[in-house]
Each structure stands twice: as structure tokens, then as C-alpha cells.
C-alpha positions in Angstrom: 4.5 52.4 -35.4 3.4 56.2 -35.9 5.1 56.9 -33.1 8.1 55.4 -33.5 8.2 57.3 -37.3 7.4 60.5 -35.5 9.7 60.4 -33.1 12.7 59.4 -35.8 11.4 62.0 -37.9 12.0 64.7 -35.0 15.8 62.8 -34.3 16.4 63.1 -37.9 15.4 66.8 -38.0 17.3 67.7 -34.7 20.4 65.9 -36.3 20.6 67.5 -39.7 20.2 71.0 -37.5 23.0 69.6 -35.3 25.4 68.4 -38.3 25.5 71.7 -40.5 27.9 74.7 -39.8 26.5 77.4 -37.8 24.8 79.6 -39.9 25.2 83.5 -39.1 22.7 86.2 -40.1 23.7 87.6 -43.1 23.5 91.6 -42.7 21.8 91.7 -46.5 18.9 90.3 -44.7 18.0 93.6 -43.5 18.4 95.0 -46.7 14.9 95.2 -48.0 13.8 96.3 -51.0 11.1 98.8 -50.4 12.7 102.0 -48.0 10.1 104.5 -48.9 8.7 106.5 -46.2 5.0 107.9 -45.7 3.7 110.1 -43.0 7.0 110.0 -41.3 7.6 106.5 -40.9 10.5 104.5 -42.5 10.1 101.5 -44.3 6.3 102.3 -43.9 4.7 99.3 -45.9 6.9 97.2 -44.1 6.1 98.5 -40.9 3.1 99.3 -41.2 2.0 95.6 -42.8 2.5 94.3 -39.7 -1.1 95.7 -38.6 -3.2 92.1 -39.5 -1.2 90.3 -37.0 -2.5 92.4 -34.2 -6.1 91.8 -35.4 -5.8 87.8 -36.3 -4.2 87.5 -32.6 -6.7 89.4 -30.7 -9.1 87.1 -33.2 -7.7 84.5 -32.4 -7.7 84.7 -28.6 -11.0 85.7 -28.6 -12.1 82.5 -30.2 -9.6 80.4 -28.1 -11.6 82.2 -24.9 -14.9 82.5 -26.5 -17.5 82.0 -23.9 -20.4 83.1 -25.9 -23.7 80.9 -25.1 -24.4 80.5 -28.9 -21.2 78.6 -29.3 -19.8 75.6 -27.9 -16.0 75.4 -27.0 -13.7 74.4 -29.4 -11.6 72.2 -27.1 -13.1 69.0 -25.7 -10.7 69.8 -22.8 -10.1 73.2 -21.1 -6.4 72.7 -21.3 -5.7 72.6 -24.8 -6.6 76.6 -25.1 -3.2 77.6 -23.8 -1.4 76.2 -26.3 -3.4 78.5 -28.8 -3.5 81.0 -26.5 0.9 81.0 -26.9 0.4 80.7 -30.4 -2.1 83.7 -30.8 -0.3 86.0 -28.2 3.0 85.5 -30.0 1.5 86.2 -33.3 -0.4 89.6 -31.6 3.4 90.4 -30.2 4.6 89.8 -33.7 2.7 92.9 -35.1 4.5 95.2 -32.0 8.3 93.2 -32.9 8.2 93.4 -36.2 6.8 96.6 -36.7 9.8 97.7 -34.3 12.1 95.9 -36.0 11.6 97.0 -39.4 11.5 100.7 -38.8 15.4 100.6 -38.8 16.3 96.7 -39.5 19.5 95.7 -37.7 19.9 92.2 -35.6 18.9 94.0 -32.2 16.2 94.7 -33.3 15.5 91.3 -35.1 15.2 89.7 -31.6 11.7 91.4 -31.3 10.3 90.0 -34.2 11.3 86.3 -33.8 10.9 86.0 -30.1 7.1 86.2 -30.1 7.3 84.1 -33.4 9.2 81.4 -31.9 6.5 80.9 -29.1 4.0 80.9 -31.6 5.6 77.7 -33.6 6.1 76.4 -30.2 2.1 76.6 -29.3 1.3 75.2 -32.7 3.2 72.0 -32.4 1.9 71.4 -28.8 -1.3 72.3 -29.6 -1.4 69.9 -32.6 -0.1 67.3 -30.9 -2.7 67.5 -27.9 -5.2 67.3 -30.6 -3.9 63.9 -32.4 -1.3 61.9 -30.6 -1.8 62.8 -26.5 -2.7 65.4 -24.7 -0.5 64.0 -22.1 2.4 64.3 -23.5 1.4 67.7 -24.9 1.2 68.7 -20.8 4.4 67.5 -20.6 6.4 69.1 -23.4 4.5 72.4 -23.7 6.9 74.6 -20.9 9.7 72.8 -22.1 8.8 73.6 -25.8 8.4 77.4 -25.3 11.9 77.6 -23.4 13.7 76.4 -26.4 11.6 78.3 -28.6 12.5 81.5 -26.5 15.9 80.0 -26.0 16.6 79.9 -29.7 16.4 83.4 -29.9 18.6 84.3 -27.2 21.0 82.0 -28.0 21.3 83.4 -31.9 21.8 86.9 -30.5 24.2 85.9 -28.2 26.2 83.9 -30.7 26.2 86.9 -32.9 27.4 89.3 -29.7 30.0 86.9 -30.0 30.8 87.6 -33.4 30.3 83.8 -34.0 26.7 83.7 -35.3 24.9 80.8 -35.3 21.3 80.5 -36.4 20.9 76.6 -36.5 18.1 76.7 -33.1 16.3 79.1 -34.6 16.3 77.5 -37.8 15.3 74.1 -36.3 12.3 75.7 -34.6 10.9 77.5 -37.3 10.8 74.6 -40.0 11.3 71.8 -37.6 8.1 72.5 -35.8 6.2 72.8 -38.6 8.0 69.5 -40.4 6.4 67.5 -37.1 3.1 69.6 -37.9 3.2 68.2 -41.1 4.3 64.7 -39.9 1.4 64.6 -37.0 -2.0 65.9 -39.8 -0.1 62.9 -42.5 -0.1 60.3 -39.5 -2.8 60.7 -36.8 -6.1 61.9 -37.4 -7.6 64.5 -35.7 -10.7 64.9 -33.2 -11.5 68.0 -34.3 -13.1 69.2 -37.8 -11.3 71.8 -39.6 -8.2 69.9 -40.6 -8.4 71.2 -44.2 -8.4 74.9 -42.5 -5.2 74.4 -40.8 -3.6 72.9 -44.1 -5.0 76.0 -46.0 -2.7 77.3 -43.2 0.3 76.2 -43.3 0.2 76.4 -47.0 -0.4 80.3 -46.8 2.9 80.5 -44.4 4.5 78.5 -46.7 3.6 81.3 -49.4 4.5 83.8 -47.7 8.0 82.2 -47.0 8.7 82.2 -51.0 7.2 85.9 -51.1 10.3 86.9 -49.1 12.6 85.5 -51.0 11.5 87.2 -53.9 11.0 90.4 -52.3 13.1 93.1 -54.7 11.9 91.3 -57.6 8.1 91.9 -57.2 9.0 95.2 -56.1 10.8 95.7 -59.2 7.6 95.1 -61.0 6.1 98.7 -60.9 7.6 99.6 -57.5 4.0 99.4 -56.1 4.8 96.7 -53.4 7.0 94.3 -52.2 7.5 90.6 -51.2 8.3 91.3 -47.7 5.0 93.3 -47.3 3.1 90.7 -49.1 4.6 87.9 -47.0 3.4 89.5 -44.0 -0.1 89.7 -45.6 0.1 85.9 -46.5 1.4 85.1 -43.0 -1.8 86.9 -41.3 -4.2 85.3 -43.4 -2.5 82.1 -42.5 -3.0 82.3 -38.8 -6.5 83.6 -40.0 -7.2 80.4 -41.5 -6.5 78.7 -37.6 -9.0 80.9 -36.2 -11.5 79.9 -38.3 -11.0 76.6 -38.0 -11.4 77.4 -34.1 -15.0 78.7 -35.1 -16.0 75.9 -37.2 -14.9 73.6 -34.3 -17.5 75.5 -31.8 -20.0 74.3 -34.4 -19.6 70.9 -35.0 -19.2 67.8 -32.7 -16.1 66.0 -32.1 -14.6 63.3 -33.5 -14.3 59.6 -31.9 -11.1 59.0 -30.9 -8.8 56.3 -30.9 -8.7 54.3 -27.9 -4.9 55.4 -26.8 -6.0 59.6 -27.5 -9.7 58.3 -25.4 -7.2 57.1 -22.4 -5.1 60.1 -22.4 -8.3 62.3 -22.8 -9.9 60.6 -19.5 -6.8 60.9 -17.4 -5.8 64.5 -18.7 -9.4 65.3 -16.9 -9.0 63.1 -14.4 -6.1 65.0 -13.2 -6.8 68.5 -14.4 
């Protein structure tokens, strides 16, 4: 039954995407509030806020890959590091795009930012599902899920080379992905401790999401800092919140599964 709900949840999602009007990038988008300039660089809070993404990645991948001897591995299989190693690289790549792309905003530039970003979603969703529904299926759908994920990307820019814009892929990976994260932690339970990390999570990005929309009007408030430079601190300490939860995992035992997960487990390392 949980997965029949999933998998109408992910029709539904893919639908609604599929039934609005494309959706081209409005050029106010790059229009951001705070332009000032220090030490030469442009934009330089935005820019240079990017800087925690770097750090939480390389964090991150170090705990994905973490061989130390006073630590356990946070993965009951070796696979299911890659996943979080896509979603850590992209976020590390994210500090390089974005910093790029906000030091003169325009939609070339834009690509940079959400390419790396759309192969992190992509890792998260495969990595969560490895974790709670099957790890098979995860296998299965994790190439796949980066191509569209990269694919998304390429196909907004090339719509708006076209002069016909249309951002609905991109859209549906961004909030899609993490409307089926959501789905998979409210249906299946996990293996793993550290649940409540992830939500802390996903809870940050979804902060940081409103801090960009109300990016001139915090900047308005003593022209100290803005939304956009805020949302990019919220968005790191997000993604820091996963790599904790990577650490606490090394630490504790895991969880009993349910029989199906047990019999995907066994032939995941079966055939690994």
C-alpha cells in the first residue's frame, strides 16, 4: 500500500509539472538586492556566501568516506555512499557555480549554480530511498535520476536559447525530489538513526527558500545583509545537519529492518 501511495504521489507530482505552462526565468531574478562590492569583488556577500558550501561538502564526503578505526561506517552497505557522495560533490560544486554565477548574475551563468544542485537533489532522493523502501531499486534509478537531474538544466537553458523558456524540469526536480523525501521519512521507516537530523534538514532548506523571497526586504532593514546571503547560510547549515546525522550513524547500530528492505539488503550484497 506505501508503495502504491508513493508511487501515485510521484505520478501526481510529474503531472501537475507536466499540466502547467512553461515557466520562463524571469530576468528580475537576477536582480538582487545587495550589489555592494568589497575588496574588488561584485555582489561580494553574495559571492562570497557561497564559502560554507565548499566546507559542508568536503565535510560531508569525508564522513561519507570516513575510514577512521574509531568509527564504524555509516552505511550497512558499501553502495549507498555514492548516493551521498553525488549529493555532497554537487553541493561542494555549488560553492564554485554559484559563486560564479553571482559575481555578474545573468542565465549563463545560472547554469553553474543549478547544475551541481540538481545532482545533489538527485543523490538525496536515491539515497533516501536506498535507506527506507529498497536499495534495489535505488541501484536501479540512481544513473537514471542524475541524467534528468543534469538534463533539467540543460534543457531550461536551451529552451531559453530558444527564446521559449521553460523551467517546469527544473522545477519538478528541485521540489519534486524533496516532496518524495518527504513522502518516503512520513511512510517507511528508516534503518538508520538520525531521522530527526535530516528533518532538521530539510526544514533549514526550506528556510532558506523563504529567505530568498524576502531578500530586498531584510536588506532594507539596516542594509546590513540580505535574504539571498542568508539563504545561502541556511542552505549550508542544512546539508550540515546530513553530515551529522552521517556521524551519529557511525556511532550507533542499525535498525532491524522490515523483511522486504532485509531481502533487498541480502541480494544488494549478494550481487555487489
Amino acid at each position: 500500500m506505501r508503495r502504491i501511495l508513493l508511487a501515485l504521489a510521484a505520478i501526481g507530482v510529474a503531472l501537475a509539472a507536466a499540466m502547467s505552462p512553461p515557466m520562463p526565468q524571469p530576468l528580475a531574478y537576477h536582480l538582487f538586492a545587495d550589489g555592494r562590492s568589497w575588496l574588488g569583488i561584485p555582489n561580494a556577500l553574495n559571492v562570497l556566501s557561497n564559502a560554507p558550501f565548499a566546507v559542508v561538502g568536503f565535510l560531508g564526503l569525508s564522513a561519507t568516506f570516513s575510514t577512521k578505526a574509531s568509527a564504524s561506517s555509516p552505511f550497512s552497505d558499501a553502495w549507498e555512499r555514492w548516493p551521498y557522495a553525488a549529493l555532497f560533490t554537487g553541493v561542494a560544486l555549488t560553492s564554485l557555480g554559484s559563486g560564479y554565477y553571482h559575481l555578474a548574475p545573468d542565465n549563463a551563468r545560472l547554469v553553474w549554480d543549478r547544475l551541481p544542485m540538481a545532482v545533489g537533489f538527485m543523490g538525496l532522493l536515491t539515497a533516501v530511498l536506498a535507506e527506507r523502501v529498497s536499495m534495489r531499486l535505488s541501484r536501479m534509478l540512481f544513473g537514471p535520476l542524475l541524467v534528468i537531474g543534469a538534463g533539467s538544466v540543460a534543457y531550461w537553458y536551451w529552451s531559453e536559447l530558444q527564446h521559449a523558456g521553460d523551467l517546469r524540469l527544473y522545477l519538478l526536480v528541485q521540489f519534486g525530489s524533496l516532496i518524495l523525501v518527504v513522502l518516503l521519512l512520513v511512510l517507511y521507516p528508516s534503518r538508520y538513526a538520525g531521522t530527526g537530523h535530516l528533518v532538521a534538514g530539510l526544514i533549514a532548506y526550506a528556510a532558506a527558500k523563504g529567505l530568498e523571497l524576502v531578500d530586498r526586504e531584510i536588506f532594507e532593514i539596516g542594509h546590513i545583509v540580505s535574504g539571498h546571503t542568508l539563504k545561502h547560510l541556511a542552505a549550508g547549515g542544512g546539508v550540515m545537519c546530513l553530515v551529522a546525522m552521517l556521524r551519529l550513524r557511525a556511532q550507533r547500530p542499525t535498525r532491524q529492518l522490515p523483511s522486504q528492505a532485509q531481502d533487498d539488503l541480502r541480494r544488494a550484497q549478494v550481487n555487489a
